[in-house]
N, C-alpha and C positions, 0 to 999 in steps of 0.2 A: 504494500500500500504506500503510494506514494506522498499524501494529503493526508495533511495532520488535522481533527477537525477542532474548530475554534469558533466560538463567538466572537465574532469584532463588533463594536459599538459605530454603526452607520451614520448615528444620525447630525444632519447637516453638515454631514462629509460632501464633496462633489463628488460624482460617478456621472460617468461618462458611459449611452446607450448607443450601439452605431447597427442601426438598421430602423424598421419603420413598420414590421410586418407581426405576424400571431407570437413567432418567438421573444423579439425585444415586447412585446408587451409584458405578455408573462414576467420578464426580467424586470421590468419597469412598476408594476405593479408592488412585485415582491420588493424593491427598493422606497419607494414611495409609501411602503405600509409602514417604513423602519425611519421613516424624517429623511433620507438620504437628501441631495440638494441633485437634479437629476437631468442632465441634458442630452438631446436624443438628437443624432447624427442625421436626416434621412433626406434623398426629395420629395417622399410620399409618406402620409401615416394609414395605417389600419383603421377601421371606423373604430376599433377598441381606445387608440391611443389617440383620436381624435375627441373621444367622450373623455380622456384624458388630461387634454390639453393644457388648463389651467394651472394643473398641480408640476407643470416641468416646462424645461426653456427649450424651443424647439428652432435647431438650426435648417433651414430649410437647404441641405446643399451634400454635396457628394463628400465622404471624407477625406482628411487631410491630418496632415499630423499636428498641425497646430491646437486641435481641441484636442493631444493628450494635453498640455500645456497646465498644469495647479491640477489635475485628477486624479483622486484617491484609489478611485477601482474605476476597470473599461471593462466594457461587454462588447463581442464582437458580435452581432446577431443577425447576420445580413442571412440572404439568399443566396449569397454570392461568396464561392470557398476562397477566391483569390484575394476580395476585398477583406475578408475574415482572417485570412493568413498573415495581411500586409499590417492588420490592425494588433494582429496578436507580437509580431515581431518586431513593431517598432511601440509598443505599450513594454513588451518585457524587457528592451534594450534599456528603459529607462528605469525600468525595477520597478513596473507598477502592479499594484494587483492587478491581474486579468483573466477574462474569461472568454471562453472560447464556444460560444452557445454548442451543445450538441458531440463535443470534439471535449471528453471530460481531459484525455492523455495527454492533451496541449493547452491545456490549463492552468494556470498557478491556483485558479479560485474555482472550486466547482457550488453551484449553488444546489443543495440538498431539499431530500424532502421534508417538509417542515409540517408540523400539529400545534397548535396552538391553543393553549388555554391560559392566555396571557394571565401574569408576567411568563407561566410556564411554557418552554417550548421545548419538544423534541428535533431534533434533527439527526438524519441518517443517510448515506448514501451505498450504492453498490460501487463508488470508481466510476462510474459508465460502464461497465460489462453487461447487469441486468436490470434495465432502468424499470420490467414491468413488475420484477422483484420487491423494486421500490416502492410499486401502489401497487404491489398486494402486501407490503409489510403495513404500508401507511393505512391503509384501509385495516389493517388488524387492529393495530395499535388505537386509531382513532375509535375505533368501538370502545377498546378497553379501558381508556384513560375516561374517569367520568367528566361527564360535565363542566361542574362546578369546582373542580379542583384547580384553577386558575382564581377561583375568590377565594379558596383556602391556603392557596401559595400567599395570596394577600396577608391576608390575615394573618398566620402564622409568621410573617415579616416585621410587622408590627408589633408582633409578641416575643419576637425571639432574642433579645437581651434582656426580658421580666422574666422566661423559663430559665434563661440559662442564666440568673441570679438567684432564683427561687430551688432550681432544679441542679445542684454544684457536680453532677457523675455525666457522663455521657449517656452510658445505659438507664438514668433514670431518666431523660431529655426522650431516648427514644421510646422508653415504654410509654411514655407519657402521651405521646405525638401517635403510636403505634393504639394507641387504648383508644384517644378521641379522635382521630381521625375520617374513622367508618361509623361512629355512633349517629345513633337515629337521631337524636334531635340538634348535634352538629349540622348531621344532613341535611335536613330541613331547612334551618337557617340560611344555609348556603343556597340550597337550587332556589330561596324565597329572591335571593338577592339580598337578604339584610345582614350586612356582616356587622352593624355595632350590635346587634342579639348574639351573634356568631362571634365576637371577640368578648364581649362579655362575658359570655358560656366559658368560651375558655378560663378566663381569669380566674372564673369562680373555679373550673376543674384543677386548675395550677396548686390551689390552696390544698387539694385534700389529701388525706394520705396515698401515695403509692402502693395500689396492691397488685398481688399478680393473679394471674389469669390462666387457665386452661381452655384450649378450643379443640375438641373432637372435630378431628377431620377425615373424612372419606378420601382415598386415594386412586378409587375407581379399582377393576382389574387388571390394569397395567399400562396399557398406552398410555404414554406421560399423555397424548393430545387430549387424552379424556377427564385429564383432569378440569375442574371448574376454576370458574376465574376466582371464583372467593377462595377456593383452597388454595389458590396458588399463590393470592395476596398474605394471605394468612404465614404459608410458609416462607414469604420473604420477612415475614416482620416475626418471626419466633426466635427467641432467645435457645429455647429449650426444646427437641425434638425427639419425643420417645415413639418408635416405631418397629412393628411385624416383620419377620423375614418373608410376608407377602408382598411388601413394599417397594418397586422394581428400581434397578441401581439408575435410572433415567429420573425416575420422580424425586429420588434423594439427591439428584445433583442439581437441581431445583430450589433445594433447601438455603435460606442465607448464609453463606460463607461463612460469617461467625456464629453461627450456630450450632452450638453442643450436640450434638447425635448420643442418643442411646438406644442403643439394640435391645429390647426384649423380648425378642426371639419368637414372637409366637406361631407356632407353626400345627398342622394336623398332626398330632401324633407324638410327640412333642411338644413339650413348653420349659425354656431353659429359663422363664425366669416365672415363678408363681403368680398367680393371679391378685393376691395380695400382697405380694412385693410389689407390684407397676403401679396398682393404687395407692402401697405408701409413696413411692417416688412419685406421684404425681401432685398428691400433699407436699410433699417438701418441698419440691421445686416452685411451685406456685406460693405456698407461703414464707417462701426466700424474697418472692415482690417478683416473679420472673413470668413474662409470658411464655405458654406452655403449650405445644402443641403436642397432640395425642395422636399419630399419626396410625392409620386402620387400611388395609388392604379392603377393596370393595364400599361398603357403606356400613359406618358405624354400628349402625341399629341392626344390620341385618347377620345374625349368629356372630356378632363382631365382640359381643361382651359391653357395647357400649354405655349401654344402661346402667352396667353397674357401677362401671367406672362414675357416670354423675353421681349415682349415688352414693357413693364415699365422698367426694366433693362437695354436695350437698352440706351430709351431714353434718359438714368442715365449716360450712361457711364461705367455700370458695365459689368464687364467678365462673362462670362455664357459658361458650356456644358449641354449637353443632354445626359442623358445614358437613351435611349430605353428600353420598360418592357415586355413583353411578355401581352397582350392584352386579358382581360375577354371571347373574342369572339372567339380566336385561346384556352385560357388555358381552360377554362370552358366546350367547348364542346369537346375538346377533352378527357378531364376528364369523359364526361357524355357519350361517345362512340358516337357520333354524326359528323360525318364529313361536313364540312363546303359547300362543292365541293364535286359531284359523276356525273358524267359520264350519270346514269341512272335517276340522280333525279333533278340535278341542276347545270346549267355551272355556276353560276354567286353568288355571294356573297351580301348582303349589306347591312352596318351598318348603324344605327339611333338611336338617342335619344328620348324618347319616352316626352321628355319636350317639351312645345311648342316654339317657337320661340319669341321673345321679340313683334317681333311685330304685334304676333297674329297668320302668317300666318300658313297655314297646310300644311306637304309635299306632294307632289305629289300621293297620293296614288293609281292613275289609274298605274303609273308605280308601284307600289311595291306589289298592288295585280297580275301581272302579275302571271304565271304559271313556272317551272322548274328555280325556284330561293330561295335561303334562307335569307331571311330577321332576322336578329340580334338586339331585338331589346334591349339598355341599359336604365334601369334607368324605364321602360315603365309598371310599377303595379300599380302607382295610375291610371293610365290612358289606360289601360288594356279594359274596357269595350270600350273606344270610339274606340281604335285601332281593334276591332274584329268588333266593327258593320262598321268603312270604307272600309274593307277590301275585308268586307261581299257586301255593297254596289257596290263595284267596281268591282265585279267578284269573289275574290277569295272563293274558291270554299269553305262551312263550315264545310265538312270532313276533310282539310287539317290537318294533324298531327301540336302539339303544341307539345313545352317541353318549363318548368318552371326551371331552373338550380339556387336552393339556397346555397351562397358562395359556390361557385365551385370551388373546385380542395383541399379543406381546408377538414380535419376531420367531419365537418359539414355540408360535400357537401349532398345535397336533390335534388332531380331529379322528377318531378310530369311531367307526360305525360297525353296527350288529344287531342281532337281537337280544331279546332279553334271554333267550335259553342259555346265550353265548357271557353272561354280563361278569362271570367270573375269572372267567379267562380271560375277557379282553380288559380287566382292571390290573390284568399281568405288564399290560403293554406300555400302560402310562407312568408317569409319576407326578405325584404330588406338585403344586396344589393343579388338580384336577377338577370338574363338574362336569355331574352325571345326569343325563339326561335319558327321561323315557316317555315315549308316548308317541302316537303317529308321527306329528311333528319332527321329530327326530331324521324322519327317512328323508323328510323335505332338503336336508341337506345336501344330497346330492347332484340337487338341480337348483337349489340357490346359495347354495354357498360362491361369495366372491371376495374373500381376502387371501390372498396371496405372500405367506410373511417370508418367504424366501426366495424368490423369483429364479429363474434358471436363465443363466446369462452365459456364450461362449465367447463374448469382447472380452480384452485382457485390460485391465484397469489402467487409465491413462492418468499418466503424472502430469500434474499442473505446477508451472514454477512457481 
């Protein structure tokens, strides 16, 4: 990369535009949004730069090198690659910034894509290699940056030598900022427009004690892209990160770089760190004053444990949210082309865990061998054999279609199909964490299954300098 990116302060700089057409507008615009002082080269303008006109001094004439002459930054943006060439060569003999509309490799200045939620701004480029790269990041990014976070850049401007006199740690500055930032009636004030409510608020939260916090969060089946925005905001702002060896090495490098990781390991079949050991560590940490995330493969609530966990918290006294995950049983079969629900094959859904209950008992199986339903089952390979012979006992029929879905939705997703007469043997084939699935539905995969997590490729990987 050859461009270092920088803010430069434009305004009532002179910049120098040389062309007259849809490009030097754009240029011209983006200058003129920033106070620049702005004078435009051309014999003709664009109806755009005509509706223009007022706000820049328009030389009506071919260029010359005398308007480089006092110009902070040139734009060459002609139609013309010769007149653009002659501009860019006699702009950088003088050492000026210059840019080279279109031509980023002969640029000293490339202007980037910009999001604006003033004072806040992003900007980003590709170099010029993939400028559509560029609006599809910008287009990402502008969904995800809210709003009103340009009246809380405000705000928090005006605040920020009363925290950092009031608030003397760095870590107590960001939980601080981390805590009220996303609060609901911060929010408010903000998208109201009334930021002395909105500065107020603050003042009043600067006074109170620092506590810490736990947020249950969902980390979907594995595609980091599945994760949500709120999980993913969450884990840039966690102090504390206790998380499942469900949790894929793609979502934990996600996590904020100063972020403490603790593994506790929770896995089928295994558990290397007890159940109430992770709810004392979740007390502790939070009542150290630490935000805390509770990081959960699939979605908290669903056989995740996660209830219990608030309710130790609870009990404490300690503040807690829930950010929701997208659920092995919705990402995994969707991934394996399997729809949950059809019309023709099953109204009804139902999820289970294939562990036994503490105190012995068996679920109901007359009901789940029933006919035109899909039974989901998590967690259920070691115990795969018993699950096919109740099934079998109860009715359901030993044709019924199986599918064996290994880490779903991830690079390493594996798909083994069968029936249920077959459902023990084919629990030989996978491993852990797995989801099992039975019921018509299942066979559906054959003809809609469309993710491809390895693709077969005989090009030889080509090195880029």
């Amino acid at each position: 990369m050859e461009h270092l990116p920088l803010f430069i302060k434009i305004k009532q700089r002179p910049c120098l535009v040389v062309g007259g057409g849809a490009v030097a507008a754009r240029k011209v615009r983006v200058l003129l949004a920033r106070g620049a002082r702005v004078t435009v080269v051309a014999p003709e303008l664009s109806p755009e730069l005509q509706q223009l006109q007022t706000q820049f001094v328009w030389q009506n004439d071919m260029f010359s090198e005398c308007y480089l002459d006092d110009q902070f930054l040139v734009v060459a943006a002609t139609d013309n690659t010769e007149v653009n060439a002659r501009v860019y060569q006699l702009a950088n003999l003088r050492g000026l910034l210059v840019n080279k509309a279109d031509d980023s490799k002969r640029s000293a200045v490339i202007f980037p894509s910009i999001i604006e939620r003033l004072p806040l701004q992003v900007a980003f480029s590709t170099g010029g290699d993939a400028p559509w790269l560029a609006r599809l990041l910008r287009a990402r990014l502008d969904a995800l940056l809210p709003k009103h976070w340009g009246q809380l850049s405000l705000v928090a401007g005006k605040l920020r030598q009363k925290v950092k006199r009031t608030l003397d740690s760095s870590d107590a500055r960001r939980r601080f900022w981390a805590r009220t930032q996303d609060d609901t009636t911060l929010d408010a004030f903000l998208k109201q427009g009334n930021l002395a409510a909105a500065e107020l608020w603050l003042q009043q939260e600067i006074q109170k004690p620092q506590t810490g916090e736990v947020i249950l969060v969902g980390a979907g089946p594995g595609d980091p892209d599945l994760l949500t925005i709120k999980a993913l905001n969450e884990l840039q702002k966690a102090e504390v990160v206790l998380f499942d060896q469900l949790v894929s090495e793609e979502i934990l490098a996600l996590i904020r770089p100063e972020a403490e990781l603790i593994s506790v390991g929770k896995k089928a079949g295994h558990h290397s760190v007890p159940q109430d050991q992770i709810n004392q560590l979740l007390v502790e940490q939070a009542q150290a004053g630490k935000r805390v995330v509770r990081l959960k493969g699939g979605d908290p609530f669903m056989f995740g444990r996660g209830a219990e966990e608030l309710q130790t918290l609870k009990a404490v006294g300690i503040r807690y949210q829930v950010v929701p995950g997208i659920t092995a049983a919705a990402g995994a079969t969707a991934y394996a082309g399997i729809p949950l629900t059809h019309r023709d094959h099953a109204q009804s859904a139902v999820f289970i865990t294939g562990h036994s209950k503490k105190d012995g008992k068996e679920p109901d199986w007359a009901s789940l061998a029933r006919g035109r339903q899909t039974l989901v089952i998590y967690m259920g390979l070691m115990r795969s054999v018993h699950i096919q012979q109740r099934l079998v006992e109860h009715g359901l029929d030993e044709a019924t279609p199986v599918a064996l879905i290994e880490r779903g939705t991830t690079v390493h997703q594996r798909v083994v199909r069968g029936e249920l007469r077959e459902l023990g043997a084919l629990a030989e084939q996978v491993v852990s964490p797995s989801l099992m699935v039975i019921g018509e539905v299942a066979a559906l995969a054959d003809s809609l299954a469309w993710f491809n997590p390895q693709p077969e490729t005989e090009i030889e990987q080509e090195q880029y300098a």
